[in-house]
N, C-alpha and C positions, 0 to 999 in steps of 0.2 A: 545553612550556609557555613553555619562552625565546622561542620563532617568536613563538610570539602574541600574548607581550607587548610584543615587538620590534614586529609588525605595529598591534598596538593603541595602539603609543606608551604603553604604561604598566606598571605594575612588576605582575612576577608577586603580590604580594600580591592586587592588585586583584583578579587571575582569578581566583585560589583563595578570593577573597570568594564568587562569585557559584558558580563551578563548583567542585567535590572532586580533581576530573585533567583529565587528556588526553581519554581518553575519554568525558566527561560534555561537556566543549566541543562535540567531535565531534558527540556525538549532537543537540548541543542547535543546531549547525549541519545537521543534515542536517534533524531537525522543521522548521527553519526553511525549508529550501530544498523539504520536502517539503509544506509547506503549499497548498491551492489552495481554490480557491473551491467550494462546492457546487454538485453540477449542474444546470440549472435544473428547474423543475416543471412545464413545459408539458405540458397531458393529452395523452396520448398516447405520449408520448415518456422513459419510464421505460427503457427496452433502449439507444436512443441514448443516453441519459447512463448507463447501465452503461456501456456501451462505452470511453467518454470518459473515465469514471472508473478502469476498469482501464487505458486507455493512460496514464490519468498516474503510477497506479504505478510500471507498469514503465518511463517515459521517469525517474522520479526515480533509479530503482534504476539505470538506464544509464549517470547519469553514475559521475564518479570519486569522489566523495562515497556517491552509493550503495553503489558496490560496496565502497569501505572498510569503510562500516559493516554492508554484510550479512554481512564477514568479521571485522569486530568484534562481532558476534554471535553468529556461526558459534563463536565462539571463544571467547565467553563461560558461567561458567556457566546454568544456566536460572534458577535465581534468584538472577540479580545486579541490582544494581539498574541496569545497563545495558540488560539484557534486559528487567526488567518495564517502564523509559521506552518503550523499541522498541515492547514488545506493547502497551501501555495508552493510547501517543499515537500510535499510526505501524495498529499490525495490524489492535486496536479499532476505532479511529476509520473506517479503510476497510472492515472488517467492515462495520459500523453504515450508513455509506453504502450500502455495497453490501444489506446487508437492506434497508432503506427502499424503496431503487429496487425492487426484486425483488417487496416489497408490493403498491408502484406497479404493476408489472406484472400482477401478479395481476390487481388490479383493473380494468385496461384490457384484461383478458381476454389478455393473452399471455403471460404464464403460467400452468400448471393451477396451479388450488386447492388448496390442502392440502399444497402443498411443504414439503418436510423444510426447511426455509431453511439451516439449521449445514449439510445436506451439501449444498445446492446452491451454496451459498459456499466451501466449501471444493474443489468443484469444481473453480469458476470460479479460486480464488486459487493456490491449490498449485503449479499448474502453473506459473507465474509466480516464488513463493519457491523452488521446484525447480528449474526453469531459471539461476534468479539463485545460486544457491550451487553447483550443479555448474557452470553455467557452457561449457554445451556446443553452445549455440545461442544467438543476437540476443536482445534484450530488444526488439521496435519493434512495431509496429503491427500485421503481420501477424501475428505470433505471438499478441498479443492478443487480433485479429479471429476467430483462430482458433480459441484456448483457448472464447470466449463462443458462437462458434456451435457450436460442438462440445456442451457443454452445456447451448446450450437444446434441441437435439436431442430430449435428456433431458425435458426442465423444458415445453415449449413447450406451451401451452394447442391440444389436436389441431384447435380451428376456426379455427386462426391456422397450421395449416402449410402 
């Protein structure tokens, strides 16, 4: 907390105004850096903004910011209020994206109807929060590219393959 009031030019009271620790700054700098725009809605185009959306995941989780805090997670109880921030602004929110687009899909017929959406999202994500905490393979683009087509395998509406 001395860094960053050192960095912020101002007295740790200030911090401990707004944040509880260290960790709550953290998190509340990674929300930040993990913020992006939603992807757009042009018809058709619900699978390319999957796509784009899982790359930004895992481009956030790649940096050094990410991976501290998937290891400040890692390492957190499950109900701390570190981990419920993580789930509620960071997991939710790309859940929620991710269902929307997969809707989208549906309806532009490229995915079948009636999909489980919880497992076809958890799919798509796992493989990603898996990679990112073992740590045994890239976080980039291909591994992304790969995770989503491997899954719509599964999911892919049969007049669209």
């Amino acid at each position: 907390m001395e860094a960053i009031a050192a960095r912020a030019a101002v007295g740790k009271p200030t911090i401990y105004r707004v944040w509880p620790n260290a960790q709550a700054v953290a998190m509340a700098a990674f929300l930040e850096t993990a913020k992006s725009p939603r992807p757009a809605h042009a018809s058709g185009a619900a699978l390319a903004a999957l796509r784009l959306q899982l790359r930004k995941v895992a481009e956030v989780f790649a940096t050094r910011a990410g991976r501290n805090t998937a290891m400040m997670i890692a390492a957190a109880q499950s109900d701390s209020e570190l981990a419920k921030v993580f789930y509620n602004h960071f997991v939710l929110k790309s859940r929620e994206e991710g269902r929307d687009l997969l809707a989208r899909a549906a309806v532009e017929g490229d995915v079948k109807a009636g999909v489980d959406m919880d497992a076809a999202l958890d799919l798509i994500y796992a493989p990603l929060y898996f990679r990112l905490l073992i740590g045994h393979g890239p976080l980039d683009n291909a591994f992304t590219d790969s995770i989503l087509d491997l899954a719509l395998e599964g999911i892919r509406s049969r007049r669209k393959r």
